[in-house]
C-alpha positions in Angstrom: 0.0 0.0 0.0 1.5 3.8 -1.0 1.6 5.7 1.6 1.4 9.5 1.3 5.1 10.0 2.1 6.1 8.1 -1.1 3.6 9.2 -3.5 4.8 13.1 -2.3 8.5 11.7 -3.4 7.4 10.5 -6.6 5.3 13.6 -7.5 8.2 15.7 -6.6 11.1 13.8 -8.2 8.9 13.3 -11.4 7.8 17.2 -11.6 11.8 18.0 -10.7 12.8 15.9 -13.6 10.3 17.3 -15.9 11.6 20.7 -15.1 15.3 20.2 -15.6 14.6 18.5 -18.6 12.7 21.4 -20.0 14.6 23.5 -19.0 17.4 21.9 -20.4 15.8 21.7 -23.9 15.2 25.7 -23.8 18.1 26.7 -23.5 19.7 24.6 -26.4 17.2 25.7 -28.8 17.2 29.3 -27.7 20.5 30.1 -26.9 22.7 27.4 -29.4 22.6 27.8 -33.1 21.2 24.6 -34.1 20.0 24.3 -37.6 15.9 24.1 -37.1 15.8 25.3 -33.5 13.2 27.7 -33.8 11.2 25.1 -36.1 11.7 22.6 -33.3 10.8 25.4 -30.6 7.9 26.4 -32.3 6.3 22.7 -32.6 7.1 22.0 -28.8 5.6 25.1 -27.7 2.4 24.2 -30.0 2.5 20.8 -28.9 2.4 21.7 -24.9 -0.3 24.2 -26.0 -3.4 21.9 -27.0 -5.3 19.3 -25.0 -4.3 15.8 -25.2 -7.5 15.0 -26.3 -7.0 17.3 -29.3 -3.4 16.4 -29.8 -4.1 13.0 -30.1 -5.6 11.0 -33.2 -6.1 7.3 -33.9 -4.8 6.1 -37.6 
């Protein structure tokens, strides 16, 4: 059985990760000239701008 003391942990160590990693990923493609960065940038930003639901399609 979880107790609250570990799903606190894992919320926090998952929403530290996610942050690093993001911000990470920003400043590469902002501050490094990569070919494509702002292309890249642009479809990350869009993609963490709609719903899942919308995002999401079956084939």
């Amino acid at each position: 059985m979880l107790t609250r003391t570990s799903v606190l942990i894992v919320l926090g160590r998952v929403f530290a990760r996610t942050v690093f990693i993001s911000a990470w990923a920003a400043y590469g493609l902002t501050k490094v000239n990569i070919p494509f960065s702002r292309t890249v940038l642009i479809l990350i930003l869009g993609g963490l701008m709609l719903a899942p639901t919308v995002a999401s399609f079956r084939w």
